[in-house]
Backbone as numpy.savetxt, mean C-alpha at the origin, in Angstrom:
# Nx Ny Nz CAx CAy CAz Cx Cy Cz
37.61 -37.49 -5.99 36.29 -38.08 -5.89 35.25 -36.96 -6.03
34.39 -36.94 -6.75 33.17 -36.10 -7.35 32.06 -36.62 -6.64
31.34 -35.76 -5.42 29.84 -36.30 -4.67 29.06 -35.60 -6.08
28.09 -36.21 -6.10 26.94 -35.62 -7.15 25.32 -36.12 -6.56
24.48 -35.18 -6.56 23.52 -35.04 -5.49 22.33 -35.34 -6.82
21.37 -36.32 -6.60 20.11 -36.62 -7.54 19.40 -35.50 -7.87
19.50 -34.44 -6.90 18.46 -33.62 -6.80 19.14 -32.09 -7.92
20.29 -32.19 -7.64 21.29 -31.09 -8.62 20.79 -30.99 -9.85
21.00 -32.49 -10.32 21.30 -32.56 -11.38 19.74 -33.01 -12.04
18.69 -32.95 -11.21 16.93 -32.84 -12.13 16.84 -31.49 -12.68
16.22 -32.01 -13.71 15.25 -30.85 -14.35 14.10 -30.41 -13.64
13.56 -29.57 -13.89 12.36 -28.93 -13.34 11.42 -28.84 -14.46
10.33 -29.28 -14.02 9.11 -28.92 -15.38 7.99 -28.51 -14.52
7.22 -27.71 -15.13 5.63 -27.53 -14.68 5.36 -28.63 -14.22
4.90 -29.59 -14.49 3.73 -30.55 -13.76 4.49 -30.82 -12.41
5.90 -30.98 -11.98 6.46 -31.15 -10.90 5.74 -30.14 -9.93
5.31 -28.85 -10.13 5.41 -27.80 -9.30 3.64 -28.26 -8.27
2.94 -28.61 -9.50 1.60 -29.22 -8.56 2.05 -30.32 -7.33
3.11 -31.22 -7.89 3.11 -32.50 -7.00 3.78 -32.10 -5.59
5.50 -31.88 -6.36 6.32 -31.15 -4.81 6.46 -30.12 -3.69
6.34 -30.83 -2.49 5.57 -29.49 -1.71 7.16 -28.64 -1.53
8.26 -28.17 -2.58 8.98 -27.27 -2.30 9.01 -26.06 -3.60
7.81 -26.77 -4.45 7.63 -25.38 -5.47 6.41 -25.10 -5.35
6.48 -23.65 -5.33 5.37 -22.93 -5.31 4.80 -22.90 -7.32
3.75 -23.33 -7.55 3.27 -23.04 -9.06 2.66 -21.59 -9.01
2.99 -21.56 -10.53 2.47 -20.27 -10.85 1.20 -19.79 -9.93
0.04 -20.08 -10.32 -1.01 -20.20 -9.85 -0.99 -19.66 -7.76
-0.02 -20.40 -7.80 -0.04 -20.15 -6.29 0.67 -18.65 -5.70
1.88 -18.46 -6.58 2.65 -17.37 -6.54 1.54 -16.17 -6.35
0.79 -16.62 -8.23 -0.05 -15.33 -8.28 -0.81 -15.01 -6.86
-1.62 -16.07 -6.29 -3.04 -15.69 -5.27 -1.79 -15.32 -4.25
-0.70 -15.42 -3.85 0.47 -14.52 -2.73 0.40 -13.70 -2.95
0.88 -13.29 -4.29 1.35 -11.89 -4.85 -0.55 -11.00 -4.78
-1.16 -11.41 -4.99 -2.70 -10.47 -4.76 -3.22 -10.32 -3.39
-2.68 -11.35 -2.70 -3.09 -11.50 -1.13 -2.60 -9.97 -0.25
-0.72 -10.18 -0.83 -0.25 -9.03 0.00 -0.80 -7.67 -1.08
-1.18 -7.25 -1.95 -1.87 -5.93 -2.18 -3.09 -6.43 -1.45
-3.59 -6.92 -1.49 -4.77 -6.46 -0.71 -4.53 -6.32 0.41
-3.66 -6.81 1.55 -3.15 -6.31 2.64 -3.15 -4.65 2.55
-2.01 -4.45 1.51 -1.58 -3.28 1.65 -2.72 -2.08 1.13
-3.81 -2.35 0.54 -4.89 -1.37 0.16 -5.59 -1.78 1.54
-5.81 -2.49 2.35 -6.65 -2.38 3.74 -6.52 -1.88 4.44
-4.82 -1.93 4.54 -4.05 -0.93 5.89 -4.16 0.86 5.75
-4.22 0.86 4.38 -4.64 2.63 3.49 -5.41 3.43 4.33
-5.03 4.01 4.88 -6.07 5.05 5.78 -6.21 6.30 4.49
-7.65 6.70 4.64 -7.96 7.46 4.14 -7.83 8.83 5.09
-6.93 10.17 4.79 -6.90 11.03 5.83 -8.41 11.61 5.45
-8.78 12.59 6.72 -10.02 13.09 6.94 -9.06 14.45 7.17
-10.27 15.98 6.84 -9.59 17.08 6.94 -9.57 17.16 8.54
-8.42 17.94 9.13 -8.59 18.44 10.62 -10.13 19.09 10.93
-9.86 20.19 9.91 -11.14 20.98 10.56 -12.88 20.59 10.60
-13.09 19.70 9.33 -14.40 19.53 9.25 -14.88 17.83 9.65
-13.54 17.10 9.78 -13.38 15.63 9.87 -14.01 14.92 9.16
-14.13 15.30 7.97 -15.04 14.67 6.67 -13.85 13.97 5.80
-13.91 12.81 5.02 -12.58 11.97 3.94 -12.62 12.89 3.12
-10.81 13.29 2.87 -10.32 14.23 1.76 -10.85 13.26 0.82
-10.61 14.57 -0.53 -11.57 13.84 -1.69 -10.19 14.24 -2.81
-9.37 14.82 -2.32 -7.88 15.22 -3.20 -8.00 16.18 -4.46
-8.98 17.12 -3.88 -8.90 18.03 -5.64 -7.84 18.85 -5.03
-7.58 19.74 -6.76 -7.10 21.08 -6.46 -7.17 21.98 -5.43
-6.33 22.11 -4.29 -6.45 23.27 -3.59 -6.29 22.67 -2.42
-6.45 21.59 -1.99 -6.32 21.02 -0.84 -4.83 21.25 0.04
-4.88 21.44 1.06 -3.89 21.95 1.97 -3.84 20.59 3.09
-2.36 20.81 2.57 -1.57 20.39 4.11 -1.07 20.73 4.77
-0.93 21.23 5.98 -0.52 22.08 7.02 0.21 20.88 8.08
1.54 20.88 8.26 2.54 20.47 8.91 1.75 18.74 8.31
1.38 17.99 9.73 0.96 16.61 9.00 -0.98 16.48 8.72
-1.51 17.76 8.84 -3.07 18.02 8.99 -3.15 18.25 7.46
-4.05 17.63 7.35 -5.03 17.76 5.85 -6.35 18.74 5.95
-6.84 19.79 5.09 -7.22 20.38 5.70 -7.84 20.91 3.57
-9.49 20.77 3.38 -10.01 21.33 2.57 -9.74 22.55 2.21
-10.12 22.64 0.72 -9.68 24.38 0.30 -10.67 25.12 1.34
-11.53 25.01 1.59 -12.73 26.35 1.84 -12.69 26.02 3.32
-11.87 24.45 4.03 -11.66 24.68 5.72 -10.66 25.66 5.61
-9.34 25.32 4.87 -8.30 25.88 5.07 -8.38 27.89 5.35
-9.34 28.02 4.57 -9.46 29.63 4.40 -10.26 29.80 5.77
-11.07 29.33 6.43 -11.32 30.03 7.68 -10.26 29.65 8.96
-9.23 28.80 8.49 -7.79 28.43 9.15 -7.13 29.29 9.65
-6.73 29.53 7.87 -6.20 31.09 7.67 -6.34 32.14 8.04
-7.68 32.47 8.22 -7.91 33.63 8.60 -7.50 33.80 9.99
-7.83 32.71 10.93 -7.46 32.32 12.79 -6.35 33.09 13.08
-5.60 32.07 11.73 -3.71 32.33 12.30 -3.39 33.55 11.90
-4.18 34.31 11.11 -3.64 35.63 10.30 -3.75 36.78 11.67
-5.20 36.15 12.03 -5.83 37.33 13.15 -5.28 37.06 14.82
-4.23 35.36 15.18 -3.68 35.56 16.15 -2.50 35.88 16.12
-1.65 36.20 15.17 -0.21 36.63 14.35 0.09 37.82 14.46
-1.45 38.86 14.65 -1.18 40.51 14.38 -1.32 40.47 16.24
């Protein structure tokens, strides 16, 4: 004996996806799929340098020191601290 289920054996078409509340339509997927990036660009912390607490701006030269962010021109009077409590 063969059970065979109505629902197996339908096709699926677009216009179904507006009516049945178990498909998500395109349309809907997309505004999910944009919802969670924008989650994830909100949660984005922008680091600030240790020393001057101003938002890194990410050029050339920028230092990270263990998990501290830290400008080219903070970093050099940093440097100099640790150079001069080292000797």
């Amino acid at each position: 004996m063969m059970i065979t289920h109505s629902s197996l054996s339908h096709v699926h078409n677009d216009s179904e996806e507006e009516h049945h509340p178990h498909f998500l339509g395109t349309i809907e997927k997309k505004h999910l799929r944009e919802q969670k990036i924008t989650q994830k660009k909100i949660s984005f912390c922008i680091p600030r340098c240790h020393a001057c607490k101003t938002e890194m701006q990410f050029t050339e030269g920028e230092v990270i020191y263990g998990e501290r962010w830290y400008h080219s021109s903070c970093w050099k009077d940093i440097e100099e601290v640790i150079e001069l409590a080292s000797h």
